[in-house]
N, C-alpha and C positions, 0 to 999 in steps of 0.2 A: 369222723363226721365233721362236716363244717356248718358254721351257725348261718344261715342265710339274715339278712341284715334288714333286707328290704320287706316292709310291714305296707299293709292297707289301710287307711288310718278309719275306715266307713266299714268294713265286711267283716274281714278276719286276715287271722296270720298266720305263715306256714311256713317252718323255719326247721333245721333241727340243728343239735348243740352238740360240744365235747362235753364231755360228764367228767368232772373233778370231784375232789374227795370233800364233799362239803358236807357239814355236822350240823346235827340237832341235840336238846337237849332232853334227858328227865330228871327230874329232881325229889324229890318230898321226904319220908318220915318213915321209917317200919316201925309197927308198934306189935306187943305182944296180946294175946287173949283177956290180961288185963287192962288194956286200952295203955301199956306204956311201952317208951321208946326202948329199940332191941339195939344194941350197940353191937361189932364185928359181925355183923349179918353182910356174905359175900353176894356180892352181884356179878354177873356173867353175861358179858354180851358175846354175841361174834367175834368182833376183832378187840375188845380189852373188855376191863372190869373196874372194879372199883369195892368198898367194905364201907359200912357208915359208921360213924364218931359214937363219942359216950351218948350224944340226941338222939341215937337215931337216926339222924339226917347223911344223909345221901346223896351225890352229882356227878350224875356221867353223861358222856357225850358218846353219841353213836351215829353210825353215816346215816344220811338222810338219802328219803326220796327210794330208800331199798326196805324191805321187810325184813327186820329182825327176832329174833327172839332172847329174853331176858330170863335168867335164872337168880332167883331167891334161895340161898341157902344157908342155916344157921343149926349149930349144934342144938338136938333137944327139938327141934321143929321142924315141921315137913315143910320139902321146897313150894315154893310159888311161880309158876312159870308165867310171864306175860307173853303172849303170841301174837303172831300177825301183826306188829311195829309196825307203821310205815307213818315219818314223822317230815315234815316239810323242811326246810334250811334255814338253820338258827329259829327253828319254834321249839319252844320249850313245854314240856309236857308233865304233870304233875301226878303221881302216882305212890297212895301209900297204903301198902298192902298192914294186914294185919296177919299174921304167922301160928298159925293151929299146931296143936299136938296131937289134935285124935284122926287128921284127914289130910290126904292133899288134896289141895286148893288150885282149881287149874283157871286162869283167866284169861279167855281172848279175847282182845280189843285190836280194832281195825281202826285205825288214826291216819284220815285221809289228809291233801295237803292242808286243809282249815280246821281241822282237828276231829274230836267224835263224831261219827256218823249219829244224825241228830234225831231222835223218836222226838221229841218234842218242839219239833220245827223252830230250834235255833239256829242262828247264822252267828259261828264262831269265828274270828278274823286276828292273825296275828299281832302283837302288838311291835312288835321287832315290823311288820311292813309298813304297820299305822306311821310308824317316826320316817321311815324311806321313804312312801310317796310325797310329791310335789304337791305344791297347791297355794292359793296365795291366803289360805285361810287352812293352814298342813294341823293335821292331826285329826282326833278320831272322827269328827265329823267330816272332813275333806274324805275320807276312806266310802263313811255311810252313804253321800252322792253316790258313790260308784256302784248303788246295788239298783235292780231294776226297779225295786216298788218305794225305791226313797228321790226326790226329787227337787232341787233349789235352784234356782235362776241368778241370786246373789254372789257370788263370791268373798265378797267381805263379810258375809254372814256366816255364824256358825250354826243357825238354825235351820230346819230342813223339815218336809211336809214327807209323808206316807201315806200311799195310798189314797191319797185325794180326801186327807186329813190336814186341818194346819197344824199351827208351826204350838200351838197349846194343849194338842193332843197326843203331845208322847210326854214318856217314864223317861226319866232317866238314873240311875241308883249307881252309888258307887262302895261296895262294901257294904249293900243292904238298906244304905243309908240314902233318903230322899233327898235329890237336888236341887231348885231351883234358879228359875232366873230373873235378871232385871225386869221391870214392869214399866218402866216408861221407854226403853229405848223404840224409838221407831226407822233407822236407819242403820242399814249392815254395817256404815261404816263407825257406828257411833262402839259399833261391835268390837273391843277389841281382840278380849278373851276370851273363850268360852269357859265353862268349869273344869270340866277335866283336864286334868294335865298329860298331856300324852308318855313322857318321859314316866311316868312313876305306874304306870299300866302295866299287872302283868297278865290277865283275862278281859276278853271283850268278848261280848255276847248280846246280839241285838235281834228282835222279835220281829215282822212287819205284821204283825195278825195272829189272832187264833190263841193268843196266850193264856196259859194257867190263871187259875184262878190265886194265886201264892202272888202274882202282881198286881197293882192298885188300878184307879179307877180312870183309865183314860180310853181314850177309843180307839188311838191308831197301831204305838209302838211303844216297846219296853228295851231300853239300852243298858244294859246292866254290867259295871266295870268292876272291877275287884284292882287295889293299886295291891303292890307288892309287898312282903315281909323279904326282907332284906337279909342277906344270910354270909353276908364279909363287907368289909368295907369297902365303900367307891363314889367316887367323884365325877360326875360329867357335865362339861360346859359346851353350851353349843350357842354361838354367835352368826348373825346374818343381817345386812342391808334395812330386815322389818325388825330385830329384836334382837333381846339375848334371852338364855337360860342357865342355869344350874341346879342339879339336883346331886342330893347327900345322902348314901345307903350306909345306917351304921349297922352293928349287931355286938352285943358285950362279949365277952370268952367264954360264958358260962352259957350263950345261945338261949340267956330266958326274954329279951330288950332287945327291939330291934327295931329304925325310927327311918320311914326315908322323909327327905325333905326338897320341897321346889317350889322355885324359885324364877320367875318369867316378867320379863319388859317385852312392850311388842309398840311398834310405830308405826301406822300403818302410812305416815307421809309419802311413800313409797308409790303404794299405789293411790291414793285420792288423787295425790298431782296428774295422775296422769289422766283424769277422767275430763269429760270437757267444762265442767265448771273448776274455772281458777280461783286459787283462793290461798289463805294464810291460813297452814294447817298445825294443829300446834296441841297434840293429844299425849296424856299422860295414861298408857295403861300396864299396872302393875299389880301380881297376885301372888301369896305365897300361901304354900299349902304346908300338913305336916300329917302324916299316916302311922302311930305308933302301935309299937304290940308289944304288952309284959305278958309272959308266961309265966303265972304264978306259982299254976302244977302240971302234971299231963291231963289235968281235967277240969279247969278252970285259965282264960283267956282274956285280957282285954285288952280292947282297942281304942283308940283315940283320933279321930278326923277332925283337922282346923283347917279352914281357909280365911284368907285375910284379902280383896281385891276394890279396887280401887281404879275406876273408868272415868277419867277427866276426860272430856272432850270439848274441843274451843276450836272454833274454824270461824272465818271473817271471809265469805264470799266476794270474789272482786266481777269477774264477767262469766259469759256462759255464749256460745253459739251452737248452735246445734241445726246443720241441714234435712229438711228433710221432705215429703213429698214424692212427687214421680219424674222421670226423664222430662218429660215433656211441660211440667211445671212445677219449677223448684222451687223451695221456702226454705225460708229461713227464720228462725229466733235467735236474736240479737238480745242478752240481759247486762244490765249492770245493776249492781248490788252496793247496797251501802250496810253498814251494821254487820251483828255479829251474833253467834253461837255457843252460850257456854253453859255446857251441861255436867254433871259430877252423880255417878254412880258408887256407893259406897258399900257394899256386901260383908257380912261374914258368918261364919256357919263354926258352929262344935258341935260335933259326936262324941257318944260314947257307946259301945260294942261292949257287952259283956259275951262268952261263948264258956256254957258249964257242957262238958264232955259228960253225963251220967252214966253211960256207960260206950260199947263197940255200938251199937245201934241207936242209942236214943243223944240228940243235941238240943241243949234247950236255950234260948238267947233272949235279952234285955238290951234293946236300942233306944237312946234319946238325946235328941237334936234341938238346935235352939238356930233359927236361921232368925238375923235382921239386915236391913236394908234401911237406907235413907239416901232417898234421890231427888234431882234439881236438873229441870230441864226450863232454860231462860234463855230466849232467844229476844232480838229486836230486828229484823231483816227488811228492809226496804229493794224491791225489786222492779227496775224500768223496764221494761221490753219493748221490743221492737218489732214485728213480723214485716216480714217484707220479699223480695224476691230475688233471685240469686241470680250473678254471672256466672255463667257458661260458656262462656271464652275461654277453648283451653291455650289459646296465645296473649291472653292479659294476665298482667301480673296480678290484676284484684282475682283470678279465678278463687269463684268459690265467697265473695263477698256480697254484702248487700248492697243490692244497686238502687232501689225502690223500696220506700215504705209504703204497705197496706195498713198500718193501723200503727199505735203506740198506748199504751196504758201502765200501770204503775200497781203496783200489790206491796202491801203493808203486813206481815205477819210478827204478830206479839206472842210469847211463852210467856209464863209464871209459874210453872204448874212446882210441887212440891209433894212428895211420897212416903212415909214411913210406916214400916212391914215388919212385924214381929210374927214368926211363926216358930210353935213349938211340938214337938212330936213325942212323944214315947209309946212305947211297944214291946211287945212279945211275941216270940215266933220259935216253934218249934218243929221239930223231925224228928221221928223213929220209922226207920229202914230197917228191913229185916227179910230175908230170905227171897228177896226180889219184891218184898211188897215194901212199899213207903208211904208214912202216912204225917201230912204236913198242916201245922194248924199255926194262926196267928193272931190278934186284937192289935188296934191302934187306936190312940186318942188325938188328934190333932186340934191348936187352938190358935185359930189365924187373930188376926188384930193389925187393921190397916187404916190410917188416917192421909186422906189423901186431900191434894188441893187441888183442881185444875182451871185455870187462868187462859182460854186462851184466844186470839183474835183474828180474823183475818181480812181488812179494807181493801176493796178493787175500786181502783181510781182509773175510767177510760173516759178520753174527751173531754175532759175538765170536770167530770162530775162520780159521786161516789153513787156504786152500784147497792143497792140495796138486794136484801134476801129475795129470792122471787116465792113469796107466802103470799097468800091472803089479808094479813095485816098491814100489807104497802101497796095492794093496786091503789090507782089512782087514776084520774080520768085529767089531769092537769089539759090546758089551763081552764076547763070549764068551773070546776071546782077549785079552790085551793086546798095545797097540801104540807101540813105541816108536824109531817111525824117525824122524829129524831134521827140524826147521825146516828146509826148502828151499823156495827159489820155486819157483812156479807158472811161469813160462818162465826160462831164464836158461841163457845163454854164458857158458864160459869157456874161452879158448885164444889162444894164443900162435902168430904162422906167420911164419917166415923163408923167402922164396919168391924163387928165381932163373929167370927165364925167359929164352934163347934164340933167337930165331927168323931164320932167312934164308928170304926169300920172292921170289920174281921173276915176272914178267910180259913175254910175249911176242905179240904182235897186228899184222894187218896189215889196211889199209882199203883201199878203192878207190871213185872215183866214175868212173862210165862210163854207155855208151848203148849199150840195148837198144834196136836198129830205133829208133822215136824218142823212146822214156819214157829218164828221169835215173832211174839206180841207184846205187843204194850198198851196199855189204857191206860188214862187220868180223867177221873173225875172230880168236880167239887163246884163249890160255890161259895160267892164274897158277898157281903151286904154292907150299909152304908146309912147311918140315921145322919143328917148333920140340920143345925139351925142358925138361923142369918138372924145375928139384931143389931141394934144398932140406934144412933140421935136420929130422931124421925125417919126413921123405918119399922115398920111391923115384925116384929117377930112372927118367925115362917119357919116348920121344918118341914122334911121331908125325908124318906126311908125308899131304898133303893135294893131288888137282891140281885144277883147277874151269877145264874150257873153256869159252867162254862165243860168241855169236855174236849178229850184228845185221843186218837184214836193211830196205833201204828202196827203195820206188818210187814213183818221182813221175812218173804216166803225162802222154801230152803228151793232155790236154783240154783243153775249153774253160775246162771248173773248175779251179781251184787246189787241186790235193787232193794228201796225201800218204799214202804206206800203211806202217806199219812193223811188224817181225812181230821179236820179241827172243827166246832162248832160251839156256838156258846154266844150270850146276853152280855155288852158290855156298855155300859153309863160312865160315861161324866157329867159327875155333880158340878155344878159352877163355882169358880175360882173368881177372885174379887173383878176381875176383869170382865166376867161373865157375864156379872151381875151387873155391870158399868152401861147405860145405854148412849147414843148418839150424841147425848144432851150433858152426858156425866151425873146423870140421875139413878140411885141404885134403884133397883127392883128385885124385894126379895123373891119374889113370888117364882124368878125361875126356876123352871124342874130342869131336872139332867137331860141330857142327850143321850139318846139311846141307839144305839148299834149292834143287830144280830150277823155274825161274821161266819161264814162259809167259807172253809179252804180245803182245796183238797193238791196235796203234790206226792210228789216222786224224788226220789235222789237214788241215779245211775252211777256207782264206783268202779271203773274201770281202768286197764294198764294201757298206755296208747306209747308207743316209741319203747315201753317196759320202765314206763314212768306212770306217776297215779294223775287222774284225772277223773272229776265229777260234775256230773249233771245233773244241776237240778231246776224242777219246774214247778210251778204253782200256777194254779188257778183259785182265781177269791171272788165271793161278791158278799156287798154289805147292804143291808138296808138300817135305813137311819130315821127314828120318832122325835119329836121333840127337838129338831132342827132350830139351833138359835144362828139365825144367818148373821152373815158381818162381810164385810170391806176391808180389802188389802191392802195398806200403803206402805209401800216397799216392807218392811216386817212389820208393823205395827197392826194392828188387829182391831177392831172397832164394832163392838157388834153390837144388835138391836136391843139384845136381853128381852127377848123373846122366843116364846119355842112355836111358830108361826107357819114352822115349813118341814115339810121331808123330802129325803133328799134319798139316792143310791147311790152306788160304786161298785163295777165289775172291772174286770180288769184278769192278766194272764202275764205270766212271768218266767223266764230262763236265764239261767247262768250257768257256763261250762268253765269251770275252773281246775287247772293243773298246772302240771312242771313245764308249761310249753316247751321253754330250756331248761337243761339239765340244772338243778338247785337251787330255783328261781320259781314264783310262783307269781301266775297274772290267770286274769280272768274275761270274757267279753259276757255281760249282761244286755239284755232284751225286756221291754216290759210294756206293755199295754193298759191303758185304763180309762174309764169313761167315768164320771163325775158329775150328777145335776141333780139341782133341788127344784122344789114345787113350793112358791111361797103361797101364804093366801089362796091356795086352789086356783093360781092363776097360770099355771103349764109351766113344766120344767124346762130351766136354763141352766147355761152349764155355772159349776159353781168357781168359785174363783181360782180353786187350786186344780179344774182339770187338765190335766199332764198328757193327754191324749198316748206319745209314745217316748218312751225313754231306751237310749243307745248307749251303753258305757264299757267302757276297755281301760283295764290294768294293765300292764307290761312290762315287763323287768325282761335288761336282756346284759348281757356282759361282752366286753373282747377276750375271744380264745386264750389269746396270746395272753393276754393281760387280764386275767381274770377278776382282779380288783378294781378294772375302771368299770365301772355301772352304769348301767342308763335305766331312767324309769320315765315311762309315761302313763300318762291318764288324758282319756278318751271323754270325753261327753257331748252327746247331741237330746236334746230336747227339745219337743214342737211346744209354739207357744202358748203361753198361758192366756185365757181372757183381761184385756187390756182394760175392764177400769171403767167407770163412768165416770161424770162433771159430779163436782155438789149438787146435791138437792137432784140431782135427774133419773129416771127409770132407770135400773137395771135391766129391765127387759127391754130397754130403747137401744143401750149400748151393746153389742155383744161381740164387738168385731176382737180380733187377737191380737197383742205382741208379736215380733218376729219371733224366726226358733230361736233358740240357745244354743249357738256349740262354741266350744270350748276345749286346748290344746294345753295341757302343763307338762314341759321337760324336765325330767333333772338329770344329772352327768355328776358321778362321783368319780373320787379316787380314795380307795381307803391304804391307807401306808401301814397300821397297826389294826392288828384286832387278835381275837383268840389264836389265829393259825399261822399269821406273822408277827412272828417276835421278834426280838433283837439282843443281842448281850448287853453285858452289864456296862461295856466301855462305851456303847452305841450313843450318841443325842438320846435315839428314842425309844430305851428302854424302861423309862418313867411311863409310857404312855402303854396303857391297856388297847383303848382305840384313838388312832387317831384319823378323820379321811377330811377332806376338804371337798367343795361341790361347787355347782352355778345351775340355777335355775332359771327358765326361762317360762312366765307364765301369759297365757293367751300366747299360742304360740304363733300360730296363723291371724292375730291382730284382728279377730272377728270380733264387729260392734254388735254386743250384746243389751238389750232394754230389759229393766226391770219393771217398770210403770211409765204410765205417761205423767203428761202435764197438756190438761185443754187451757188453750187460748182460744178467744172468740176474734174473729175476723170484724171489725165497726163495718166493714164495706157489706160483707155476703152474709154477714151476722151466722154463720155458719164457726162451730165450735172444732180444732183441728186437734188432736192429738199428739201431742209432741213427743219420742221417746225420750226417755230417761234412761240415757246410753251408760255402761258401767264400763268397767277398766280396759285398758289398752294393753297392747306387749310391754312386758319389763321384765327387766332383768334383775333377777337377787342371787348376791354368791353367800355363802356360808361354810361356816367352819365346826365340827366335833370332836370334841374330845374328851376323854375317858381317863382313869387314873387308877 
């Protein structure tokens, strides 16, 4: 077979490949009836085998991308057959049987290229691809963009909207354990890091709706990462143009200790330069984590999560043009900038995981966290501009400059603001699983404490004179009258809020797998509830109690096809987070109630062989309706809402992805997704709301040279129609409602790997030190498409007409990078 090369970067691809001998993993634990580890317990694959240590523990590699079957067999205990294998390239799959004396135990699992065929509509995603694909923002959230009901316009941002949800209504967990994030950032690029560490990921698993009641109170999505338990020692440093990394897997000889660690710089000077505001960029972002686990016995576990991160950011604006308008009459904005930007994000977070084993069925766990935060967002920016109108000479050398000013004014913005976050969590959370029924129950107590300052100002100076607010408080009928009310900004905060919040939440659900006549079913039902109370220096103590049932619903009838059918439904609330409760003016208001969202999903997931490789389709249909609508305003990430529940809102929307081996031991995907999004404020007719995504287009793509099997290429596809563009301060929403352009968007990468599991080298070699070693270049924005995030109105002094200006984001750039392994 030969690999056809040539892709459609808008449709689809059709190609086919040489099939090499490429490997997956499984790994975990055999344990005996008494929940402990069985040692010389033989394994049996197809083409080798492997027996586990005095732990227990267990790792074998078997060909991917084919169907295998796995034999358990141990003196004194009946075999364990795993059937129907079929495991993607370099995914690693975790399986640890428990070994009977009175039965054999037969188990068949079908492990498509993204792993379990999911009854409970997750989307499981490799971690080994998370680190491969490109992105100028690489890691688990550059992956999340690429599904159809997740959606971002930023690049430099690691945050990401769902379902015409924003960027404060997802989960995200890692090891059980609640994440959050900074609370003052309002610019992707102020973004350096996100929290999770991609490198130390061995499960990702992300929800876009419909979720268990076993997850907490948000509305849109649940990201849930598990980092790894380390199981030999290793080293890996991987360096490039935006950063470095390294992370440290150890494990003692006794396999009770086992600690990974990482370790991440990232610059994003890289790309800001190339955006059209020039400027002195001069950003500190550095974060270490640390994931530990003592096994005390085979029935008692604990874990330890630290993060340590630290987001300086400082940038001194010098000019800014940006063309824009139509053929026929062109504009321009012309800035210069005086002043500067310097903000300081300070975070850190400890866990602690307790896991008691009671017994082969029953897990019972003790989680608790201590997250703090202290942030400094201080700016002084003085801004000139110019609007004027463009040469269009394409024989002058000014092509492209201002030839003519319409107008000139000057903008003054001051920061002070000031932030410190104390949030504390402990909990309880339990499982007993037993004969295909499971039944999960948990409590939490959480105690926020946030003292915040915000300071901020913003003077427009057009024509010699300063613009005042357009209120009630400054008309004027000058000069019939005099008028002599005060120099004040045009926008400007001031307020002080000492904020204590409260909450015990718990969750109670029960699952079951069984047989209808001959189709596999699966249910879950349950429900979470939610007391919590806002107090606070002059604020009214306010509670509120919340319950949100929720239900899951699957059948895997027995056909010839491999098809599954799931139908989700269930009450989901978000209570307000101190941001919530923050309104326009920086004024809390306890009185907010939650946001309410009843979610309908109903999908399909098609597992079929195409070329006699796996491939899956799956589709979704959802719609939500939404009470208690607390509306808000987008600037570029920053969030701003009324702290009110003033308006309701819906979202329907319909979803596909076909994912497979397109090439032989390679796994990419094209995603399709539709969604409509509007709110109804005040009973005055729905407009669309700010995050609606109307259609989203995305393509994964890993492809390799025959010849040269280790030189890689990956690409990622994204097109996005665009989002609603924003209004002026102070003006109707329902005045403005015109869009941003689309978004699309081309990231390359091109590897070469020299080392890894299946090229080695001897012992006299250079590179027989190296586990992996490959080297790359990556090429992001590939096709140089000028993408806008937001605008920026300028008012015209001549037609007093306010124009839109985009706020264009990064250009093509080039970053090479280097990995390696030990």
């Amino acid at each position: 077979m030969k690999c056809l090369k040539n892709f459609l970067t808008i449709s689809f691809f059709c190609f086919f490949g040489i099939s090499f001998a490429q490997t997956a993993t499984i790994t975990g634990v055999v344990f005996n009836e008494n929940n402990e580890p069985l040692a010389n317990v033989n394994i049996t694959a197809p083409t080798n085998g492997t027996s586990t240590d005095a732990n227990g523990y267990y790792n074998l590699q078997i060909v991917s991308d084919t169907q295998s079957s796995l034999t358990f067999s141990h003196l004194g205990h009946e075999k364990i057959i795993l059937e129907n294998l079929i495991l993607n390239n370099n995914e690693t799959f975790e399986f640890n049987p428990v070994m009977k004396t009175d039965a054999v135990q037969i188990d068949g699992v079908v492990v498509t290229p993204e792993g379990n065929k999911s009854v409970e509509g997750i989307t499981n995603i490799s971690p080994q691809l998370v680190r491969q694909i490109p992105g100028a923002n690489a890691g688990i959230e550059n992956i999340l963009k690429l599904l159809p009901g997740v959606s971002s316009n930023n690049e430099l941002s690691t945050q990401y909207a769902v379902r015409g949800g924003n960027y404060d209504e997802n989960l995200v967990y890692v090891n059980e354990i609640e994440v959050y994030r900074p609370f003052l950032i309002r610019s992707g690029q102020q973004e350096g890091l996100g929290f999770v560490n991609s490198n130390m990921v061995q499960d990702l698993a992300f929800s876009s709706g419909g979720f268990q009641a076993k997850y907490g109170d948000k509305l849109s999505s649940v990201l849930d990462i598990t980092y790894k338990n380390p199981n030999s020692f290793g080293l890996q440093i991987g360096a490039s143009l935006l950063g470095a990394n390294a992370t440290l897997e150890t494990m003692d000889k006794n396999k009770k200790f086992s600690s990974i660690t990482g370790l991440r710089y990232r610059n994003n000077g890289l790309l800001v330069n190339s955006q059209q505001t020039k400027s002195n960029f001069n950003p500190i972002f550095v974060d270490a984590q640390n994931f530990m686990t003592y096994r005390f016995s085979t029935k008692f576990h604990l874990n330890f999560l630290g993060n340590i991160s630290l987001n300086q950011y400082q940038i001194e604006p010098l000019t800014r043009q940006t063309n824009f308008g139509t053929f026929n009459d062109p504009k321009a904005l012309l800035v210069f900038y005086q002043g500067r930007e310097n903000n300081k994000f300070s975070t850190t977070l400890g866990a602690l995981k307790g896991n008691y084993y009671l017994n082969e069925h029953t897990t019972l766990k003790l989680i608790s966290s201590i997250y703090h935060t202290t942030e400094e967002e201080y700016s002084d920016i003085i801004a000139q501009y110019e609007l004027g109108a463009v040469n269009t000479d394409l024989g002058s050398e000014d092509l492209g400059e201002v030839t003519s000013s319409r107008g000139v004014g000057s903008q003054f913005t001051r920061a002070r603001n000031d932030l410190d976050a104390l949030i504390f969590n402990i909990s309880h959370k339990g499982i007993h699983s037993k004969e295909n029924k499971t039944l999960e129950w948990g409590v939490k107590y959480t105690h926020e404490d946030i003292r915040d300052q915000l300071r901020e100002s913003e003077f427009i100076d057009s024509a010699g004179f300063s613009i005042r607010p357009p209120n009630p408080n400054f008309i004027n009928n000058q000069p019939d009258e005099p008028f002599d009310a005060p120099i004040v900004p045009y926008e400007g905060v001031q307020s002080q809020n000492f904020i204590k919040t409260n909450r015990l939440s718990g969750y109670f659900q029960y699952g079951r797998h069984t047989l209808w006549e001959e189709h596999n079913i699966y249910y879950n039902i349950g429900v979470r509830s939610q007391h919590w109370t806002v107090s606070g220096e002059n604020v009214t103590k306010t509670s509120h109690t919340v319950f949100s049932p929720r239900g899951q619903f699957s059948i895997k009838p027995n056909w010839g096809k491999d098809m599954l059918f799931r139908f989700s439904m269930g009450m989901y609330h978000q209570p307000p987070f101190y941001r919530e409760l923050r309104d326009i003016n920086g004024i809390i208001q306890p009185s907010v109630k939650a946001q309410k969202s009843i979610h309908l999903v109903l999908g399909n997931e098609y597992s079929f062989l195409l070329w006699d490789r796996p491939f899956k389709l799956i589709s979704e249909v959802y719609y939500k309706k939404l009470n208690n609508v607390n509306p808000y305003t987008l600037e570029d990430v920053r969030i701003r809402y009324t702290a009110n529940n003033n308006a309701k809102a819906y979202v329907h929307g319909a979803e596909m992805r076909l994912n497979g081996a397109f090439v032989p031991g390679t796994e990419s995907w094209v995603s399709l997704g539709f969604l409509k999004t509007e709110e109804n404020i005040d009973h005055r007719g729905y407009i669309s709301r700010p995050t609606d995504q109307r259609l989203k287009f995305g393509v994964l793509f890993q492809d390799y040279v025959p010849n040269i099997p280790n030189l890689k290429m990956y690409l990622n596809l994204v097109y996005n129609t665009g989002l609603p563009g924003g209004s002026p301060s102070y003006a109707d929403p329902y005045i403005f409602q015109s869009r941003l352009r689309d978004y699309r968007r081309a990231d390359l990468g091109i590897s070469h790997i020299f080392v890894n599991e299946k090229d080695t080298y001897p012992e006299n070699h250079w590179l027989y030190r190296f586990k992996e070693l490959s080297i790359g270049a990556e090429i992001f924005n590939l096709f140089n498409n000028q993408n806008s995030i937001t605008n920026t109105w300028v008012r015209d002094v001549e037609s007093k007409q306010q124009f839109a200006i985009p706020n264009f984001m990064t250009t093509r750039v080039l970053n090479l990078k280097l990995n390696m392994r030990f």
